[in-house]
KEKE-3310 file (N, C-alpha, C; in steps of 0.2 Angstrom, whole numbers, plus 5000, padded with zeros to 4 digits):
npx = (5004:5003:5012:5003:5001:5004:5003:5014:5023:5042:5043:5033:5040:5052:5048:5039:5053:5058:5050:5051:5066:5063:5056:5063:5072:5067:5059:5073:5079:5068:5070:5083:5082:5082:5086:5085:5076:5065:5065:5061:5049:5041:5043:5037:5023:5021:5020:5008:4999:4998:4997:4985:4980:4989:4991:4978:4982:4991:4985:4979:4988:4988:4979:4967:4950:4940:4936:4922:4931:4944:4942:4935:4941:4937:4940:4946:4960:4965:4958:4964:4978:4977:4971:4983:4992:4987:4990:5002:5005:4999:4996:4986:4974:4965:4967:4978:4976:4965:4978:4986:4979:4970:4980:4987:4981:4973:4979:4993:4989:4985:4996:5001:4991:4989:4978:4979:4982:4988:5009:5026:5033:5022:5015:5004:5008:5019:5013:5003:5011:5018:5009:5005:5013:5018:5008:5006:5022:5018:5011:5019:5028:5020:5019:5034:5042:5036:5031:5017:5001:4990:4972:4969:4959:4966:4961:4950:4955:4954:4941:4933:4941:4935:4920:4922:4924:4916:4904:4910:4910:4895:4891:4901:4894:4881:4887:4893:4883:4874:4881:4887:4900:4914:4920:4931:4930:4916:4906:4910:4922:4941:4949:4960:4968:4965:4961:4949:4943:4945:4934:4921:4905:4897:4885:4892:4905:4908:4904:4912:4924:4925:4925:4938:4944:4942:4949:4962:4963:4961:4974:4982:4985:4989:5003:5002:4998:5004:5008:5007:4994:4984:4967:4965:4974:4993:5002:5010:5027:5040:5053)
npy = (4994:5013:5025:5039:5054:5073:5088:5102:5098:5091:5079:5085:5096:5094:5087:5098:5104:5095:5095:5108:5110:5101:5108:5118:5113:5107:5120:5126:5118:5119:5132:5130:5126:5115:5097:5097:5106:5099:5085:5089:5094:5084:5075:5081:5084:5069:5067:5073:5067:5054:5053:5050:5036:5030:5034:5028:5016:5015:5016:5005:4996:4999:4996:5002:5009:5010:5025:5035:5046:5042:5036:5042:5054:5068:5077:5095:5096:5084:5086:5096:5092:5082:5093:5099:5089:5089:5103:5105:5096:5098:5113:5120:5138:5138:5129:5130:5140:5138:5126:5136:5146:5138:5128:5135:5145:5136:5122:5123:5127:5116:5108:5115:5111:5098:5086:5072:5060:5048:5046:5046:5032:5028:5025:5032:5043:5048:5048:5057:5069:5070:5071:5082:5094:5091:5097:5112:5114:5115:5124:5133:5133:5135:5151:5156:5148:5143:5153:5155:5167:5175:5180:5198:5212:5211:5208:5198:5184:5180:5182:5174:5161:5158:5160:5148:5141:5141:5133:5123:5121:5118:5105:5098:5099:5091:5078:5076:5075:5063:5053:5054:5059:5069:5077:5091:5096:5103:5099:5096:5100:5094:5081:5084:5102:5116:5129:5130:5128:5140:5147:5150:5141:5128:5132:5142:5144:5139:5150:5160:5154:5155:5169:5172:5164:5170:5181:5177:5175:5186:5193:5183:5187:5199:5200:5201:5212:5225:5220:5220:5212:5203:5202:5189:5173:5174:5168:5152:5151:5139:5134)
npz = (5000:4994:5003:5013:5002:5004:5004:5001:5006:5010:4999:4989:4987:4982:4969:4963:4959:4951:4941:4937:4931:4920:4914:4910:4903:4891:4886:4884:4874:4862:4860:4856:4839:4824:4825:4840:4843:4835:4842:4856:4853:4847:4857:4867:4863:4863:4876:4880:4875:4879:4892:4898:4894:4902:4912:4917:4916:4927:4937:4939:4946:4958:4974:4975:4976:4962:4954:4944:4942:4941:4928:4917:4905:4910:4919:4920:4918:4909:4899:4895:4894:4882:4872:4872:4868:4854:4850:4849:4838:4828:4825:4827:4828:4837:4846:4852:4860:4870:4878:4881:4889:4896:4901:4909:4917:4925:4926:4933:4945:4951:4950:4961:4972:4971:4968:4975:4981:4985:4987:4982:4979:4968:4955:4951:4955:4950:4937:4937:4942:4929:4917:4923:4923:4908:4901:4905:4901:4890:4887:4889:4881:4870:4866:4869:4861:4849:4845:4846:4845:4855:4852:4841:4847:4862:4872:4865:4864:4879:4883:4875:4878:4892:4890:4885:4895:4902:4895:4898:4910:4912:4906:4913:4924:4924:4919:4930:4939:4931:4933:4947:4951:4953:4944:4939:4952:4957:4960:4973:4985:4983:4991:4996:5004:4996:4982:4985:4994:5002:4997:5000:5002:4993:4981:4977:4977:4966:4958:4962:4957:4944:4943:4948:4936:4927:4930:4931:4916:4908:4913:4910:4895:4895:4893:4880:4874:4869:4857:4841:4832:4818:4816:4820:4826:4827:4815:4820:4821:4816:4815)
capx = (5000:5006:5009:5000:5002:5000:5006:5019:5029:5050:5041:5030:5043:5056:5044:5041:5060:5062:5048:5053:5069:5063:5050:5067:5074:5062:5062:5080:5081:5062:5074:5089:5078:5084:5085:5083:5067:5060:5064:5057:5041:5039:5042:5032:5020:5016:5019:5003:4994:4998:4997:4979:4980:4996:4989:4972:4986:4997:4980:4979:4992:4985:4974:4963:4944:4940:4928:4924:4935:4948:4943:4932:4944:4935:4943:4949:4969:4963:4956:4970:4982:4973:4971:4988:4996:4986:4991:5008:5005:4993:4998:4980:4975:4962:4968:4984:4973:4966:4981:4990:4976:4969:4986:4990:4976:4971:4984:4998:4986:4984:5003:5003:4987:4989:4973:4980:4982:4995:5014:5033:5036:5018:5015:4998:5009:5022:5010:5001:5012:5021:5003:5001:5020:5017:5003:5012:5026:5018:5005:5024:5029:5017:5021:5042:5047:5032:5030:5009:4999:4981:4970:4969:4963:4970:4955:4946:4955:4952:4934:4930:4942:4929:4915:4923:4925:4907:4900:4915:4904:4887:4893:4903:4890:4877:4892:4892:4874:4872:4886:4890:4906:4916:4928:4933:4928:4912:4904:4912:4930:4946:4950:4966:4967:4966:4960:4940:4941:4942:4929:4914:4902:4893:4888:4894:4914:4909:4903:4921:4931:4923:4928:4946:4946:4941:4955:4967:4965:4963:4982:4988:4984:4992:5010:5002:4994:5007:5011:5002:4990:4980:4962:4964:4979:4995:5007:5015:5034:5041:5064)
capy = (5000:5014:5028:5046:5060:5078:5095:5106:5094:5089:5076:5089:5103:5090:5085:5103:5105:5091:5098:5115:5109:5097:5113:5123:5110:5108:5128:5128:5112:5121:5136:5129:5124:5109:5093:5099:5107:5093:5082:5095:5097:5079:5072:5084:5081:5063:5066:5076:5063:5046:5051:5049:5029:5028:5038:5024:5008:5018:5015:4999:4995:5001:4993:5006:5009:5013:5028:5038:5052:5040:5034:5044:5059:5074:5083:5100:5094:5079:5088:5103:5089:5080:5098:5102:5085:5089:5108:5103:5094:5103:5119:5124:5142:5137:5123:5133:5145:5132:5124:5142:5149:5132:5126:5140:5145:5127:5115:5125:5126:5110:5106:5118:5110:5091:5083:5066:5056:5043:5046:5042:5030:5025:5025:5035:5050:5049:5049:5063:5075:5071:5075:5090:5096:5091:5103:5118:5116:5116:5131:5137:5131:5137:5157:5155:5143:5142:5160:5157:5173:5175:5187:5206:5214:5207:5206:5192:5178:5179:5181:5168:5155:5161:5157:5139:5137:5142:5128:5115:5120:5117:5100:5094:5099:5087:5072:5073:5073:5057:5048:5055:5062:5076:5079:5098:5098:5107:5094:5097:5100:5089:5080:5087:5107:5118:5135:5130:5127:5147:5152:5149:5133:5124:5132:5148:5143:5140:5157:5162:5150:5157:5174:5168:5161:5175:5188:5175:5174:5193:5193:5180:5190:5205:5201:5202:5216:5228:5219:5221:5205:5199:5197:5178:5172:5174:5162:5150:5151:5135:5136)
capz = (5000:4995:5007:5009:5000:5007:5000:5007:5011:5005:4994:4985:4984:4979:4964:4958:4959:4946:4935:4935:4929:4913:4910:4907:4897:4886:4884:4880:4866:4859:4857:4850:4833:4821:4829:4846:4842:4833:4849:4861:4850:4847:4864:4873:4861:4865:4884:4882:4870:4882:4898:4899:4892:4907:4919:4918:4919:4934:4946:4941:4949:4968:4976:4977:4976:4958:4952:4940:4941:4939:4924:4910:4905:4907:4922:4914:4916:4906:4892:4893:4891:4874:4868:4871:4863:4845:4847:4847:4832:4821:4827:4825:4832:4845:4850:4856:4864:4874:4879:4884:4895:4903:4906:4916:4925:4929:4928:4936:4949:4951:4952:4969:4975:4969:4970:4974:4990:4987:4986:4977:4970:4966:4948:4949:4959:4944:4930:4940:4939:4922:4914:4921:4920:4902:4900:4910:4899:4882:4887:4888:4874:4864:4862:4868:4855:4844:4842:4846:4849:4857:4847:4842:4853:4868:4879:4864:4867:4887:4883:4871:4883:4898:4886:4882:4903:4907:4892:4900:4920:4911:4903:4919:4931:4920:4919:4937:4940:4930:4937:4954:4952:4954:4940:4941:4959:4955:4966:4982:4985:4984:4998:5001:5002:4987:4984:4983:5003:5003:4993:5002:5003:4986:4975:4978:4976:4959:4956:4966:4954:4937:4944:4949:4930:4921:4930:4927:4909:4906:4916:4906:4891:4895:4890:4873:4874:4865:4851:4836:4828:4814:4822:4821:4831:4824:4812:4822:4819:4812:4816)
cpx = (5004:5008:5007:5003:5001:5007:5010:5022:5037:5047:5036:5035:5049:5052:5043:5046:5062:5057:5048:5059:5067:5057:5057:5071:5072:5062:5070:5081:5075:5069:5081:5088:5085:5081:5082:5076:5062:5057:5061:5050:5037:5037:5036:5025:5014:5018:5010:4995:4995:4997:4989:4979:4985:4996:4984:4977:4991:4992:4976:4981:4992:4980:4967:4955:4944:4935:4929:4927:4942:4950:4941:4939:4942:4935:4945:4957:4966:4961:4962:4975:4982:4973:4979:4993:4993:4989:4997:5010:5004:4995:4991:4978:4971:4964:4976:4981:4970:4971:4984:4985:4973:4974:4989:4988:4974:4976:4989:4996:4986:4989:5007:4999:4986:4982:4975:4983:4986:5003:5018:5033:5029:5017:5010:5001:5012:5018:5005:5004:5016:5014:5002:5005:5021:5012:5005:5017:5023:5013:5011:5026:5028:5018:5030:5042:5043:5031:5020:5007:4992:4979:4970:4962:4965:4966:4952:4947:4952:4945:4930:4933:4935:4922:4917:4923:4917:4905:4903:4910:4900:4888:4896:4899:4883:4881:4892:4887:4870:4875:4888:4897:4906:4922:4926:4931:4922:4907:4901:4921:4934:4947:4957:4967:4967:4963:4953:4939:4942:4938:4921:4913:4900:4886:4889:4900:4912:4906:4909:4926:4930:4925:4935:4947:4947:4947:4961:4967:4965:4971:4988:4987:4989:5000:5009:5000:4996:5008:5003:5000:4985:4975:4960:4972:4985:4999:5010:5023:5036:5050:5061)
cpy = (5006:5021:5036:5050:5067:5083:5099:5103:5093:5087:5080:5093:5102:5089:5093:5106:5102:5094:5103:5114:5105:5104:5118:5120:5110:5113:5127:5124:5116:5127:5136:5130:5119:5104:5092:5102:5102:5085:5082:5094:5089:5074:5075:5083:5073:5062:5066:5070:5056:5046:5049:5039:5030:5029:5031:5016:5009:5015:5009:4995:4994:4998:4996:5007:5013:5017:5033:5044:5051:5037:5036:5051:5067:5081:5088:5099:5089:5081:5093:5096:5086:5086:5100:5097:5088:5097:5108:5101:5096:5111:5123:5129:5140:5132:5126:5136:5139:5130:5130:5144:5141:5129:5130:5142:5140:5123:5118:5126:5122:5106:5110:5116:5103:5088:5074:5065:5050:5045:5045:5035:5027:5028:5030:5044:5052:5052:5057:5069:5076:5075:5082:5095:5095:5099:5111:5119:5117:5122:5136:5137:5135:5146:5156:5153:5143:5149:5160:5165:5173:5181:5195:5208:5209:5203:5198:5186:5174:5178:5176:5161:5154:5156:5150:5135:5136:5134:5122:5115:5116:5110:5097:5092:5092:5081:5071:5072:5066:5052:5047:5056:5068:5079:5087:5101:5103:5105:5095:5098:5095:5086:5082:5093:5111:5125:5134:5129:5134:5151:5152:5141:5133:5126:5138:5149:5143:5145:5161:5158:5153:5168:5176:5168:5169:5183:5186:5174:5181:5194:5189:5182:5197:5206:5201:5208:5222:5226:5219:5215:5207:5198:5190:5178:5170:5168:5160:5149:5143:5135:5130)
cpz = (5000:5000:5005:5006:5004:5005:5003:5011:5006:4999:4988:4982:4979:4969:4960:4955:4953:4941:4932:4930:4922:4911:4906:4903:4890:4882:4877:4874:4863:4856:4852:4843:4832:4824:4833:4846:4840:4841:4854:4858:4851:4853:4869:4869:4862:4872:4884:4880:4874:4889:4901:4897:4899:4911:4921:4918:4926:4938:4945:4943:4958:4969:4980:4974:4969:4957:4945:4938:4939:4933:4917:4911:4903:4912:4916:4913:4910:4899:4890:4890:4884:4869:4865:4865:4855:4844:4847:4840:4827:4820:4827:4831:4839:4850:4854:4863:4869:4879:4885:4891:4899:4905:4910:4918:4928:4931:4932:4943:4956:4954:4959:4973:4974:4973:4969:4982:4991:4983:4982:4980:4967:4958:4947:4950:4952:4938:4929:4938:4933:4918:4915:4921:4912:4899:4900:4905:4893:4882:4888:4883:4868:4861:4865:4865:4850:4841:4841:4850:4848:4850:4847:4843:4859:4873:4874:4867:4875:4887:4880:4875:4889:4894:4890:4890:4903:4903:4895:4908:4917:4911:4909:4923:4929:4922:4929:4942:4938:4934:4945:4955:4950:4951:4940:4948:4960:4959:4971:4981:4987:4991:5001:5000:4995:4987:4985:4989:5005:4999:4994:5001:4994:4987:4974:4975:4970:4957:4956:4960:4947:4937:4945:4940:4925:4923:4926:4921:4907:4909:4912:4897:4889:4893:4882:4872:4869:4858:4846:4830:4823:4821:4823:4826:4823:4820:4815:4820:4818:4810:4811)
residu = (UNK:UNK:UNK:UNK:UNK:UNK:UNK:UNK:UNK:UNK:UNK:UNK:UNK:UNK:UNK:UNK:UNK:UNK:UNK:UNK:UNK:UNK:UNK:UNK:UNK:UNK:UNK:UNK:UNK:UNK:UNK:UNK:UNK:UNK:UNK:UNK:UNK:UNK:UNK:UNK:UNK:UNK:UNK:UNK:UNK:UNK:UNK:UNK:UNK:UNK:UNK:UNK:UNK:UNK:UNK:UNK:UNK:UNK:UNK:UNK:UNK:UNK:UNK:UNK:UNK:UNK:UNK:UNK:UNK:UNK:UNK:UNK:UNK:UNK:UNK:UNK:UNK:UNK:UNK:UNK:UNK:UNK:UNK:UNK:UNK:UNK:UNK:UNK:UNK:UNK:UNK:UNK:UNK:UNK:UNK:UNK:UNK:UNK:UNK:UNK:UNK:UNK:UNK:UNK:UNK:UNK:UNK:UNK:UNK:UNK:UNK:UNK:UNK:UNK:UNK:UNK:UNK:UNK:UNK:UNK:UNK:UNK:UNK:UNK:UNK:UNK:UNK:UNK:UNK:UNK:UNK:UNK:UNK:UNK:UNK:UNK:UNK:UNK:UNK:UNK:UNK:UNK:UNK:UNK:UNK:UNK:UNK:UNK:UNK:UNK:UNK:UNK:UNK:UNK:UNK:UNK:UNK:UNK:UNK:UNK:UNK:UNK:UNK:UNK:UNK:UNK:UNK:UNK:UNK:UNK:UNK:UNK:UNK:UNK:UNK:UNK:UNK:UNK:UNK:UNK:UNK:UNK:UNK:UNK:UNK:UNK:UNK:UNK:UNK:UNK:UNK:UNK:UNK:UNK:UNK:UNK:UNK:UNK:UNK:UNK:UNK:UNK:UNK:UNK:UNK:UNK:UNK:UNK:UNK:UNK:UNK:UNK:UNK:UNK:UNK:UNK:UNK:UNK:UNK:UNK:UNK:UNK:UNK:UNK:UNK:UNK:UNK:UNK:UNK:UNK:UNK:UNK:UNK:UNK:UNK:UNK:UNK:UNK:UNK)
# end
């Protein structure tokens, strides 16, 4: 069995220690171009694309009570990730956009709130944060190496993501009504702290978490805000 997890611990900070560093590796080979870029692009690529298949054979492995939040993939990391392995691939513009503001207002999140409950060396903890260390790094990825840019003006992007979260609530809050699960913790909150234990009771937090979301995407906009775009998103760069 294997043992607990809990956040804010050696073993957490140890762990983001290791995926800050493969985040800045990444980075540097994406920027070299040739080779090194192809290798960078590709690899991170089908992190994004298998950990979902890897992740579903790691917690076969524990002896642990199976539900469905462990097994349909429709958390928002789970979909950020899928999204992200094909805008790697395709380059296509929404699916960047995507990738850029839900992997960093959500999943980076995630990896300072780890909604998981069992430890190293277990395969579920490992596959855990490779996933969402994937996602993080390629929603970085995508405007330093790729040369991706949200839309002109600066505010759209953030507003049509917003949109794309509220239709993912509507749809969640239904999948969890049928089934009895809590993917996106829309529910109830995680069982191990997280920001949604300070934003009031249910269903109020989720009014607090859509106004959270919608700052953060206006802020992760803003380093674009000067430059000058095409109303569509710009042409990805191609070393």
């Amino acid at each position: 069995m294997p043992h607990a997890f809990h956040p804010f611990t050696t073993e957490h900070f140890i762990t983001l220690g290791v995926g800050t560093l493969a985040a800045v590796a990444f980075l540097l080979a994406g920027k070299r171009g040739g080779s090194s870029h192809q290798l960078a692009t590709a690899l991170l690529g089908f992190l994004c694309l298998s950990t979902y298949p890897l992740s579903e054979a790691a917690w076969m492995t524990v002896d642990l009570p199976k539900t469905w939040d462990n097994i349909l993939p429709f958390h928002m990391c789970d979909i950020a990730a899928m999204t992200a392995g094909f805008a790697l691939l395709t380059r296509r513009p929404m699916l960047c956009t995507i990738t850029y503001f839900w992997g960093l207002a959500a999943t980076a999140q995630a990896l300072l709130t780890p909604a998981i409950t069992i430890g190293f060396p277990a395969l579920p903890f490992i596959m855990f944060f490779i996933q969402h260390f994937a996602v993080v790094i390629a929603a970085l990825y995508l405007p330093i190496v790729l040369g991706w840019r949200p839309k002109s003006p600066w505010w759209r992007s953030p507003l049509e993501i917003f949109g794309l979260s509220v239709i993912y609530l509507f749809f969640i809050l239904t999948i969890n009504h049928w089934l009895g699960s809590n993917f996106a913790f829309v529910s109830h909150p995680p069982a191990n702290p997280s920001l949604i234990d300070h934003l009031g009771p249910w269903p109020w937090y989720i009014l607090s978490l859509l106004g959270i979301a919608l700052v953060l995407y206006f802020l992760l906009a803003l380093p674009f805000k000067r430059g000058k775009h095409s109303p569509r998103e710009s042409t990805i760069v191609r070393p």
